[in-house]
C-alpha positions as CSV (number, residue, x, y, z in Angstrom):
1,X,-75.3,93.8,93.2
2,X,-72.1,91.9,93.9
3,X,-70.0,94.3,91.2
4,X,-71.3,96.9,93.7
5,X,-69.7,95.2,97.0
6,X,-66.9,94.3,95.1
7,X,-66.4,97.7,93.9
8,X,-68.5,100.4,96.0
9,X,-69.0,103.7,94.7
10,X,-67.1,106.7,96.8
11,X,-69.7,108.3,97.8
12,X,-70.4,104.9,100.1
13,X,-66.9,104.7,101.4
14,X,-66.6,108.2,102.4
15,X,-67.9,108.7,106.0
16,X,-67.8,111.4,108.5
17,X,-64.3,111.5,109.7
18,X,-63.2,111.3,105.9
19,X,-64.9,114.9,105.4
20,X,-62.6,116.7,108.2
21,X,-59.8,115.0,106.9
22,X,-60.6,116.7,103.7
23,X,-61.0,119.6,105.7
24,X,-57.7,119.0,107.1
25,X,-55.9,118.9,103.4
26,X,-57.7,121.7,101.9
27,X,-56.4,123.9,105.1
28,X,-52.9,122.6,103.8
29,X,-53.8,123.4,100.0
30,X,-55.2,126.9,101.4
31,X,-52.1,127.8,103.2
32,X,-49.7,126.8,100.4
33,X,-51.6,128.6,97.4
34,X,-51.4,131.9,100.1
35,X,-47.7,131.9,100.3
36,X,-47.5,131.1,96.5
37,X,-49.6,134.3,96.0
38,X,-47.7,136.4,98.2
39,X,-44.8,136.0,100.9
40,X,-46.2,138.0,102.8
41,X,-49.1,136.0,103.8
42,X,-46.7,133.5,105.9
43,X,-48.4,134.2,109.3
44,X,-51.8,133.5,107.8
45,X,-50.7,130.4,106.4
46,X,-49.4,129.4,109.6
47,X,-52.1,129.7,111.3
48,X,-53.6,127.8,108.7
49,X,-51.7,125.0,109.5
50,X,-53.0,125.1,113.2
51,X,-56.0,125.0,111.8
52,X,-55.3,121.9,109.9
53,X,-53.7,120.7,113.4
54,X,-57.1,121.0,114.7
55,X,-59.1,118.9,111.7
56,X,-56.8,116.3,112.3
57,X,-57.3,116.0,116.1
58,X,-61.1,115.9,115.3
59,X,-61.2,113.5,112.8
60,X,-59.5,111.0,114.8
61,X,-62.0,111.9,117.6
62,X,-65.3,111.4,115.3
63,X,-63.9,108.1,113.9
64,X,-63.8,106.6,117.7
65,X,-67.5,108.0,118.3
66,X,-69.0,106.9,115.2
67,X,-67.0,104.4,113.3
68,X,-63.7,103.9,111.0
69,X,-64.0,103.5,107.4
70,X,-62.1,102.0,104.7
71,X,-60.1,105.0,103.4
72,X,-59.8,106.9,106.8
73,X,-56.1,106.1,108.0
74,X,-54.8,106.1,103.7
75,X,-56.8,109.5,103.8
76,X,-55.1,110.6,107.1
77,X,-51.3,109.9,105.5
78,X,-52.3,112.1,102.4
79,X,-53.9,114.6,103.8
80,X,-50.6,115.3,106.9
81,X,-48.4,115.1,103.9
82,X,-50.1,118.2,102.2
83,X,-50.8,120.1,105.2
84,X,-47.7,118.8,107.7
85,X,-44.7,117.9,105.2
86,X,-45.1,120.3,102.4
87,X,-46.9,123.5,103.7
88,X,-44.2,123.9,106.2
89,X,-41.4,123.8,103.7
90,X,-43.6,126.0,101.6
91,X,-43.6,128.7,104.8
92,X,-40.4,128.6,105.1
93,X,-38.7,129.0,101.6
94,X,-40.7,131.5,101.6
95,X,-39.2,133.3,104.7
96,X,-35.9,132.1,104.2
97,X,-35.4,132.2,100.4
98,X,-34.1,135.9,99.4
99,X,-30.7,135.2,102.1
100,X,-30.8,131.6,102.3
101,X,-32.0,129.8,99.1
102,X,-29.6,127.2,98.7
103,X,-29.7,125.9,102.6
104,X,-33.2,126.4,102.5
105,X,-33.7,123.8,99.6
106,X,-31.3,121.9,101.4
107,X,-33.1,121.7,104.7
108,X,-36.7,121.9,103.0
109,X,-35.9,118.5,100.6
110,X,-34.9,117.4,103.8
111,X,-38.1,117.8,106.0
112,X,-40.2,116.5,103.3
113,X,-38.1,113.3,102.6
114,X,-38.2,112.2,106.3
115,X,-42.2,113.1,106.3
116,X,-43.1,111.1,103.9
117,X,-40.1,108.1,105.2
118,X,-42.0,108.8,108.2
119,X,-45.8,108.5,106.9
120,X,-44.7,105.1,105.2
121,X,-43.2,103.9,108.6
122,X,-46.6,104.1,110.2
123,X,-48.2,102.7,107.4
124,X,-46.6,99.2,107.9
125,X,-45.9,99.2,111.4
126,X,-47.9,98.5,114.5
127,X,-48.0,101.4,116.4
128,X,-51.3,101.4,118.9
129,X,-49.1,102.1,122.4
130,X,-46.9,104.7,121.2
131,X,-44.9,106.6,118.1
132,X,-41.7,105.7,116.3
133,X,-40.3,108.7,115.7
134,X,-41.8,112.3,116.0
135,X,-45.3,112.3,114.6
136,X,-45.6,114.2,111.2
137,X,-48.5,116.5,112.9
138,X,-46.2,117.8,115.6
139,X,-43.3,118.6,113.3
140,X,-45.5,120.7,111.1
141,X,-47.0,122.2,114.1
142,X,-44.1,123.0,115.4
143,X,-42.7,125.0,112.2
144,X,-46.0,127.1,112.3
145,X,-45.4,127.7,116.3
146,X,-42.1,129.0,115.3
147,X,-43.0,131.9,112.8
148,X,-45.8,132.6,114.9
149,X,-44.3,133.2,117.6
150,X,-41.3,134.8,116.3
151,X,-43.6,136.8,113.9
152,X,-40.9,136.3,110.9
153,X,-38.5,138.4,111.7
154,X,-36.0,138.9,109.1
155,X,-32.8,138.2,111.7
156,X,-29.9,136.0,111.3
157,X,-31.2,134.2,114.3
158,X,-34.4,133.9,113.3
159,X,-33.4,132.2,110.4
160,X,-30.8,130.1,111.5
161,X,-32.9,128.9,114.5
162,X,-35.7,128.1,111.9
163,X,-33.2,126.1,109.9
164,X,-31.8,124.5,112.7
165,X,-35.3,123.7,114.1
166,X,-36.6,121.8,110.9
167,X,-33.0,119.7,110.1
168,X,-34.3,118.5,114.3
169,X,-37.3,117.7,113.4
170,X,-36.4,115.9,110.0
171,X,-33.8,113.3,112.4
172,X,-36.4,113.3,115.2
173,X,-39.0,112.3,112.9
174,X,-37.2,109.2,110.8
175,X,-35.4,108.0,114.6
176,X,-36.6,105.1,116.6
177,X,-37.2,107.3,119.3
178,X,-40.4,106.3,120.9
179,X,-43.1,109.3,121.9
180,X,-46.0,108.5,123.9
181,X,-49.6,109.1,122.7
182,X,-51.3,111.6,124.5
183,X,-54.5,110.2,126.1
184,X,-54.9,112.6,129.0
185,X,-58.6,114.1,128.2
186,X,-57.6,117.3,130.7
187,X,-54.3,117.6,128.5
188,X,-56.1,117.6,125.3
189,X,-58.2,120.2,126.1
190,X,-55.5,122.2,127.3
191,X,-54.0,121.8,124.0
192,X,-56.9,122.1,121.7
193,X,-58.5,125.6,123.7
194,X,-54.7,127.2,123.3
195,X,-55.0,126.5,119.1
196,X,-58.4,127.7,118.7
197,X,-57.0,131.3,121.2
198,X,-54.1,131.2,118.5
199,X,-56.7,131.0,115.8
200,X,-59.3,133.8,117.0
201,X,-56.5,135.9,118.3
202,X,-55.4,136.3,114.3
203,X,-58.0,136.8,112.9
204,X,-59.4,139.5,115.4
205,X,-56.0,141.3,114.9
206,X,-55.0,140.8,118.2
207,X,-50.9,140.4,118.0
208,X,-50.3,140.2,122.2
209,X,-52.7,137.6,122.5
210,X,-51.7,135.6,119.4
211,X,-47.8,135.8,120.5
212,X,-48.3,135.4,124.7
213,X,-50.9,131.9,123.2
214,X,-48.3,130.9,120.4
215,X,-44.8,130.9,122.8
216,X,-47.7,129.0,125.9
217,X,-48.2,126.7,122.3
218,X,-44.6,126.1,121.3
219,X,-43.5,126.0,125.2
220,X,-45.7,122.8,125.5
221,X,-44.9,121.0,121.9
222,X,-41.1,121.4,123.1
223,X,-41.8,119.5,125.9
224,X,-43.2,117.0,123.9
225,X,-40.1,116.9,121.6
226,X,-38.0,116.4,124.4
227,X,-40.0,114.3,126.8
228,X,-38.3,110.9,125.8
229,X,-34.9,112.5,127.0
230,X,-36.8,114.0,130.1
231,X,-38.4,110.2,131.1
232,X,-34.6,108.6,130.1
233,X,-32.7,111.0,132.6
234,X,-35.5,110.3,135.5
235,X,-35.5,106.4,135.3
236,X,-32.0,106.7,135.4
């Protein structure tokens, strides 16, 4: 009996939340091995990763309801880094890859480097008021957001702009700039109704509702991204 406490079986440390954080890395998985398979499928695996967006939100909500186990925040880390730090990069090479293979490496080392610098960083330190650094979550949201809303087009700017916006997100997510934790329940919602429009939108075929929700989507995570420069200029 006391090998047992000492050394619990899985199957007893795994509780409720753990499950949608599977959820959350097998959405990741999912949208990688689509992109592998074909190029083509990038707007799928996007929205995929909104998906995954969504299991994260929800685990975290579950764990406050019922109760935190043991693996739930080492399981959280792994599971962002699959569907947050590598699917995006994924996504993206394979957009950017036949024009731009070299700065597409580059850039793609780049945003999974600081991902997992910035996973570790919240591993060992205390961050209950706020975030150092942009939160893993948002930066891979924010890549999906992109080729959503663009729809992949195959433009210079396009890809440039989708270059550009993960080397941003790779320094915004290693800085010490400090991002606020949204609490605001009315917020939230907002947030959460606008991924799951993006989400039946797709797969009801419905491309002016999917790219009117996706912009409303990457309108409001860009606000997010620059609301510590937006608070610094009005304390000023």
């Amino acid at each position: 009996m006391q090998q047992d406490n000492e050394n619990p079986s899985i199957v007893k440390l795994i509780k409720l939340p753990d499950l949608v954080t599977l959820l959350n890395a097998l959405f990741g998985l999912t949208a990688i091995l689509m992109v592998v398979q074909s190029p083509s499928n990038v707007l799928h695996a996007s929205i995929l990763i909104v998906l995954a967006v969504i299991a994260d939100g929800a685990d975290g909500a579950i764990a406050r309801r019922l109760e935190y186990g043991l693996l739930g925040e080492h399981l959280d880390s792994l599971a962002d880094l699959i569907s947050f730090g590598t699917a995006p990069v994924v996504i993206a090479f394979a957009i950017l890859a036949p024009q731009y293979h070299y700065p597409v490496c580059i850039v793609g080392g780049a945003f999974l480097a600081t991902s997992i610098l910035r996973l570790a960083r919240f591993g060992v330190i205390n961050q209950k008021i706020g975030f150092i650094g942009l939160p893993i979550t948002t930066s891979g949201l924010m890549v999906a957001l992109y080729v959503l809303a663009l729809g992949s087009e195959e433009g210079q700017l396009f890809s440039y702009g989708l270059l550009a916006t993960m080397l941003l997100l790779s320094v915004l997510m290693v800085s010490r700039i400090e991002y606020t934790k949204v609490r605001d329940a009315r917020l939230i919602g907002v947030m959460t109704v606008l991924l799951i429009l993006m989400v039946v939108f797709f797969y009801l075929d419905n491309a002016p509702g999917l790219m009117v929700v996706a912009w409303a989507n990457l309108v409001l995570i860009g606000l997010y991204i620059l609301s510590p420069l937006l608070t610094m200029r009005k304390n000023r």
